[in-house]
C-alpha positions as CSV (number, residue, x, y, z in Angstrom):
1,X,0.0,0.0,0.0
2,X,2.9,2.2,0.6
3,X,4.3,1.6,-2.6
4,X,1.0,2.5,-4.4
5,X,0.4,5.7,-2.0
6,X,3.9,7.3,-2.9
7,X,3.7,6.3,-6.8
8,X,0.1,8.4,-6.8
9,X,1.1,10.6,-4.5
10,X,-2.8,10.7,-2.3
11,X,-3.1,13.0,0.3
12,X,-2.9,11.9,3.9
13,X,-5.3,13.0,6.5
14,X,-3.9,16.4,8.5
15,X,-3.5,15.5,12.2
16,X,-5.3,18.6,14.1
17,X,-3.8,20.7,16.5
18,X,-5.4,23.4,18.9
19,X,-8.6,24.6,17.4
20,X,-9.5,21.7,15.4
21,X,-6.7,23.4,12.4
22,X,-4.7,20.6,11.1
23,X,-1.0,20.9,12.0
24,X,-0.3,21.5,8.3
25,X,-3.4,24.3,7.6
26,X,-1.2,26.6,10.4
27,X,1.7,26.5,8.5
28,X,0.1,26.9,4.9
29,X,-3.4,28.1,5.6
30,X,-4.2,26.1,1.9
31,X,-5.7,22.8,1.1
32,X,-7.0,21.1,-1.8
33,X,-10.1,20.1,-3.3
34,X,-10.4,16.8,-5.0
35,X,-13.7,16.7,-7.3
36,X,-14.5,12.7,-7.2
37,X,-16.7,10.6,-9.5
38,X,-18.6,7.8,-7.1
39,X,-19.9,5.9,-10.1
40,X,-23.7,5.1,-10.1
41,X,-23.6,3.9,-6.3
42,X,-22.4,0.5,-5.6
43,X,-19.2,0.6,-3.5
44,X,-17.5,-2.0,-6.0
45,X,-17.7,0.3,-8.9
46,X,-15.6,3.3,-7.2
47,X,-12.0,3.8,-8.7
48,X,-9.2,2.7,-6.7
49,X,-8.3,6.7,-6.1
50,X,-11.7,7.2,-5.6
51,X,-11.2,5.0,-2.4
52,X,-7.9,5.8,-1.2
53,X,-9.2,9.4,-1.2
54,X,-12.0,9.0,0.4
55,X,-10.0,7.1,2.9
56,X,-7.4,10.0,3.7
57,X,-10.1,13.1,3.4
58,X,-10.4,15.5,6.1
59,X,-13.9,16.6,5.0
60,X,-16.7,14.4,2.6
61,X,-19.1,16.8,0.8
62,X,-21.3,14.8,-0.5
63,X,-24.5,13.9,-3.0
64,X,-27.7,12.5,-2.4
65,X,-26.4,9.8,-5.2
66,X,-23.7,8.7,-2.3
67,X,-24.7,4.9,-0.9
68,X,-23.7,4.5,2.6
69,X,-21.6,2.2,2.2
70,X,-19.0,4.2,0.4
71,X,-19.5,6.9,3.1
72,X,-18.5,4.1,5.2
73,X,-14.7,4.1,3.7
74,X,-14.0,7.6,5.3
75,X,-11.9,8.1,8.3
76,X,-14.5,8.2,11.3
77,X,-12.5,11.6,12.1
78,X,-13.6,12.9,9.3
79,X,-16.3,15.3,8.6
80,X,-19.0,14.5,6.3
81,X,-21.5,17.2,4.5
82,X,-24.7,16.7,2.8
83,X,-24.9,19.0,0.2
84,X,-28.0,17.2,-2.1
85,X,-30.0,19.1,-4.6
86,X,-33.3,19.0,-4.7
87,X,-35.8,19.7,-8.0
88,X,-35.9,23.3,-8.0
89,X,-33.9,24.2,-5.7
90,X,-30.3,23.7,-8.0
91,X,-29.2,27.0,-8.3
92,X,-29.2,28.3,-5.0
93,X,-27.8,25.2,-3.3
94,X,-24.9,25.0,-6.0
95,X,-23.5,28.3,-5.2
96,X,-23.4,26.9,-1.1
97,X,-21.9,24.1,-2.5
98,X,-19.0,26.5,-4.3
99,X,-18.7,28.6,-1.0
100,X,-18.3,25.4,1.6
101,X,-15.6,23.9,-1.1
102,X,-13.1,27.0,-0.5
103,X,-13.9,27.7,2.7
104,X,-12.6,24.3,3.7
105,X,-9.8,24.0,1.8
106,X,-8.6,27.4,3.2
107,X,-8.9,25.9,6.5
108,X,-6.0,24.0,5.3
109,X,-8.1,20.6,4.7
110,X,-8.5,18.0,2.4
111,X,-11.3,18.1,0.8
112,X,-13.5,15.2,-1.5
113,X,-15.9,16.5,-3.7
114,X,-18.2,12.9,-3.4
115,X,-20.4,13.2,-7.0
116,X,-22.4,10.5,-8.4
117,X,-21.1,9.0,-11.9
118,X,-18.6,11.4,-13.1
119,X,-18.1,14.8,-12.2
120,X,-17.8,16.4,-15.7
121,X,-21.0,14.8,-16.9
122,X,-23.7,16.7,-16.2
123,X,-22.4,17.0,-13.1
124,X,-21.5,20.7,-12.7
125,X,-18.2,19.7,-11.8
126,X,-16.8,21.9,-14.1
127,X,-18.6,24.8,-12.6
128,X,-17.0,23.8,-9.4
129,X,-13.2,23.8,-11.3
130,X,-14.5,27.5,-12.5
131,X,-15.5,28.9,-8.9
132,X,-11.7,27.3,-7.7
133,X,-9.9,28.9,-9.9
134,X,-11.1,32.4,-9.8
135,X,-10.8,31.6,-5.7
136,X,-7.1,30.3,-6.1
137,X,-7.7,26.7,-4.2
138,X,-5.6,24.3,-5.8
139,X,-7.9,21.0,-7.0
140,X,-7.8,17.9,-9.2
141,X,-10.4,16.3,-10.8
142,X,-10.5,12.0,-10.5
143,X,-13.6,10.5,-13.3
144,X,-15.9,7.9,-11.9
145,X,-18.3,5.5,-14.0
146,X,-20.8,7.3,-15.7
147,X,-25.0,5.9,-15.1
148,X,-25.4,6.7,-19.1
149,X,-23.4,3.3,-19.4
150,X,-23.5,1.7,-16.1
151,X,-27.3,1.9,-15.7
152,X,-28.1,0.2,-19.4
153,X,-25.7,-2.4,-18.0
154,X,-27.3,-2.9,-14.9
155,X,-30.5,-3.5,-17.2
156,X,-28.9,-6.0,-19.6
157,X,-28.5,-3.3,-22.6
158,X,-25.5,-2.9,-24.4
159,X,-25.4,0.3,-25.6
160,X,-23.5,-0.6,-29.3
161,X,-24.2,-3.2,-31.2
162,X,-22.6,-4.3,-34.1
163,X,-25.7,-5.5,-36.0
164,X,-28.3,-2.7,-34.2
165,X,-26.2,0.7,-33.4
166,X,-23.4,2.0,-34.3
167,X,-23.9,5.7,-32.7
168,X,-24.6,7.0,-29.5
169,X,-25.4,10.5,-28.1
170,X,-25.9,11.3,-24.6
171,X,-28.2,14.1,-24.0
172,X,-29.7,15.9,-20.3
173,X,-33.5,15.9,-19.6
174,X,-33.5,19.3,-18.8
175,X,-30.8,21.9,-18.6
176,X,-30.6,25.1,-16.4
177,X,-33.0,27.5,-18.4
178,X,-35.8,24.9,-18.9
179,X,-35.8,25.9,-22.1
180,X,-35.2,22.8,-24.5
181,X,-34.3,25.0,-27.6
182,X,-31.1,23.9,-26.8
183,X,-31.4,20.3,-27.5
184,X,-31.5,19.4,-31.7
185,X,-33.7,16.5,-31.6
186,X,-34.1,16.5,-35.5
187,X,-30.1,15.4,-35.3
188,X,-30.6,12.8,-32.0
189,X,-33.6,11.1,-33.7
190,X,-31.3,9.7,-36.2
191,X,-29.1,8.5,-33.2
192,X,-29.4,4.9,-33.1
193,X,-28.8,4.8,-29.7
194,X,-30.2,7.8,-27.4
195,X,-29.4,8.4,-23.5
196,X,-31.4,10.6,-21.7
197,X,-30.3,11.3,-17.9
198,X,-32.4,13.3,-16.0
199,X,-35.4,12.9,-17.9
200,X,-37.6,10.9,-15.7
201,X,-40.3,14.5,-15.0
202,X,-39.8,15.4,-19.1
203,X,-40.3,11.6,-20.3
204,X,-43.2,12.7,-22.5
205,X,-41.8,15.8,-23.4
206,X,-38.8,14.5,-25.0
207,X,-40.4,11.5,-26.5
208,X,-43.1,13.5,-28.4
209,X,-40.1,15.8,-29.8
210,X,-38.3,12.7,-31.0
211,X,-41.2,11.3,-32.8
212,X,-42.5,14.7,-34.5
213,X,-38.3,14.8,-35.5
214,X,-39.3,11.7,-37.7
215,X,-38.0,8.9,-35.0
216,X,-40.6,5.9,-35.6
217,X,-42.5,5.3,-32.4
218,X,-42.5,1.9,-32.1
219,X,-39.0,2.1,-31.2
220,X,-37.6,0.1,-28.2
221,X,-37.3,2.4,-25.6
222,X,-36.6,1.8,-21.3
223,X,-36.0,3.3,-18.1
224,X,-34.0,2.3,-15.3
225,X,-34.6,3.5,-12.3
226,X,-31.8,3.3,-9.1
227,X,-29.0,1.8,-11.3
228,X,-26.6,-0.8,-8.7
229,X,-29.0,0.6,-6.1
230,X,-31.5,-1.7,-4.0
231,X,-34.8,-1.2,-5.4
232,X,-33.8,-1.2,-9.3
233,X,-36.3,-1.3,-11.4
234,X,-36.4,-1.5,-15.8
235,X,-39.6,-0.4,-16.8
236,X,-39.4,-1.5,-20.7
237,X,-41.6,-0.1,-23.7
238,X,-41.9,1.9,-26.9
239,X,-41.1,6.0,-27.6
240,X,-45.2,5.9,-27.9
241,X,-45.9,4.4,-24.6
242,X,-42.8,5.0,-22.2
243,X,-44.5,8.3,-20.9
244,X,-47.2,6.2,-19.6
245,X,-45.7,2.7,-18.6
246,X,-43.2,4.8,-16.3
247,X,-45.9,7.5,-14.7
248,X,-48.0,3.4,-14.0
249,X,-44.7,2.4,-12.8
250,X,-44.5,5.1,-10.5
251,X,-40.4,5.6,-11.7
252,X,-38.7,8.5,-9.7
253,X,-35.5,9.7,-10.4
254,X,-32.8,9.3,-10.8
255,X,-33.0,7.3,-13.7
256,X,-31.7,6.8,-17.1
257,X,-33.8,6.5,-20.3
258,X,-32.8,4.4,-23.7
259,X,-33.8,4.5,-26.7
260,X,-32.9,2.4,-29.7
261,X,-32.9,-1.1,-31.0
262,X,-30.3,-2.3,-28.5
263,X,-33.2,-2.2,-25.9
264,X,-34.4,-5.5,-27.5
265,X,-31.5,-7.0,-25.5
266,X,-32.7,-6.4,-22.2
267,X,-35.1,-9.4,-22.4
268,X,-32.6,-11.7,-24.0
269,X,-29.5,-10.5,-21.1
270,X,-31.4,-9.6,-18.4
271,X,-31.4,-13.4,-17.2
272,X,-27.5,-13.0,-16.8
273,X,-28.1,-9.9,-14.5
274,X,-30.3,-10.6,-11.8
275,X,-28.0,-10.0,-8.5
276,X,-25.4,-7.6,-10.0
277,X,-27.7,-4.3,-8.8
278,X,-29.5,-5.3,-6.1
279,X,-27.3,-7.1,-3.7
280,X,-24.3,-5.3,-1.5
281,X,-21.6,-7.8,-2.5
282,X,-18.6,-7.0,-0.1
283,X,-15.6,-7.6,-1.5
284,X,-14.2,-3.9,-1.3
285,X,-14.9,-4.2,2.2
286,X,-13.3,-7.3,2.4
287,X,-10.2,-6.0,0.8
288,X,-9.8,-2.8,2.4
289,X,-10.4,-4.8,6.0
290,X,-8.0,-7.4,5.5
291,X,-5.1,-7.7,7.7
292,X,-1.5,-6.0,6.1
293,X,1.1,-8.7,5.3
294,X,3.5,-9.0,7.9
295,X,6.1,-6.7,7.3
296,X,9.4,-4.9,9.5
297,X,8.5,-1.7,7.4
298,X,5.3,-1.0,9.2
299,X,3.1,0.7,6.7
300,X,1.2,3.5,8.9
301,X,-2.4,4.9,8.1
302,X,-3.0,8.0,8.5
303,X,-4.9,7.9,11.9
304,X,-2.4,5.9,13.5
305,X,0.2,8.3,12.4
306,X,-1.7,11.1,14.2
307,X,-1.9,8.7,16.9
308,X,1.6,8.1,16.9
309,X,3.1,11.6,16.7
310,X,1.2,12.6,19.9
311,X,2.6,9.9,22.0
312,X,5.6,11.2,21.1
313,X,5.3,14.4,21.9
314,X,3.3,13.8,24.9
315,X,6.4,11.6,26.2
316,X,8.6,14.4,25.1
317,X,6.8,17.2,27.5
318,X,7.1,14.6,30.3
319,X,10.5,13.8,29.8
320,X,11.2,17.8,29.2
């Protein structure tokens, strides 16, 4: 673990002195903001940076997208924010989200930007990069598995297909003016395969555009809802009848809509899918709890270092 720590060079936890300040934020007064994709939820599908970030953060801002599982991997010392959006209320709660990000890293912290799938996908992690810069906090951005792949996969649906779909185009369900002028869907509807995310309160919006754009609407077409989240569900139909079969099926975001031929695959892979999503398999947890190999070079986390250098000085004031 040593070795991979130094070749990546991940940040290690700051040990706090008087005041709560980390030893390190007294001498520099500067952190660093790490903007980290989680993936679609399931603790297995986090990068291994992703982990071993999580694992040495000071502070955890976090998504409502975040399973608590992969909360789970963070220091117990460390502090963890929920900073969730909720519909209509994006704009102002983004701009707290810009102003707790530098605030904390000028505190001298570490701090993990926790974002569902991956930041720079519709994920307003660029506008977070923006707000850094002009605020001169030093950041890095690490990409996480997207839910326009990962949740077709969940379902059984490849999104390519050598016989079916050659093209794909990933597109937002809605976008910050509401107005969906924006969005060309004469060009998507010749897409052969079409991802909508964020699209579940739009569904019949977006479907009616793509069939007055010429799209035929007997077209395959499915939502999944919670993607490698418990309580998955595919709700499966046409670009006629989607609207309707997922307002019956009650589907609440988030969720991810396809459209195209590939969608005929669900029934035919589904069969090879039916635990992948719904059960907590623990193998991260089994890796990351696992005893170190016995070794003379000791290789110290980052709590046990803090631990460490305070007996140390504690003995040193006695001795003194």
């Amino acid at each position: 673990m040593r070795e991979l720590n130094e070749k990546f060079d991940y940040p290690q936890a700051q040990c706090t002195g008087q005041g709560g300040q980390s030893e390190e934020a007294v001498k520099t007064n500067v952190g660093k903001v790490y903007i980290v994709g989680a993936g679609p939820g399931h603790p297995d599908l986090l990068t291994v940076k992703a982990v071993r970030l999580i694992q040495a953060g000071d502070v955890i801002v976090y998504d409502r997208l975040i399973q608590e599982e992969v909360l789970a991997l963070a220091r117990p010392a460390a502090e963890k924010i929920f900073m969730g959006k909720f519909l209509g209320k994006h704009s102002s709660r983004q701009q707290e989200i810009h102003e707790l990000l530098v605030r904390k890293a000028k505190e001298g912290k570490v701090v993990i930007r926790l974002k569902g799938g991956d930041p720079f996908l519709f994920g307003r992690g660029g506008e977070e990069a923006e707000y850094l810069i002009e605020h001169g906090v030093a950041f890095e951005v690490i990409p996480g598995v997207s839910s326009c792949l990962s949740a077709p996969l969940s379902a059984g649906i490849a999104v390519t297909h050598r016989d079916v779909a050659s093209s794909v185009a990933i597109v937002t369900g809605h976008n910050s003016t509401g107005n969906y002028d924006r969005v060309d869907w004469q060009a998507l509807s010749k897409v052969d395969t079409l991802i909508v995310l964020m699209g579940v309160h739009n569904v019949g919006h977006i479907t009616r555009a793509l069939i007055s754009a010429g799209r035929p609407s007997d077209t395959p077409a499915a939502m999944v809802q919670m993607a490698f989240w418990p309580g998955q569900q595919v709700v499966v139909g046409t670009l006629a009848t989607i609207a309707g079969d997922v307002r019956r099926a009650r589907v609440e975001a988030p969720a991810t809509l396809v459209i195209g031929e590939v969608v005929r695959l669900h029934e035919k892979l589904k069969q090879a899918f039916p635990d992948m999503a719904h059960e907590w398999q623990p193998t991260l947890t089994a890796i990351l709890d696992s005893p170190p190999l016995e070794s003379e070079d000791h290789d110290w986390g980052p709590s046990e270092r803090c631990e460490e250098r305070a007996t140390q000085e504690k003995t040193s004031t006695e001795v003194a």
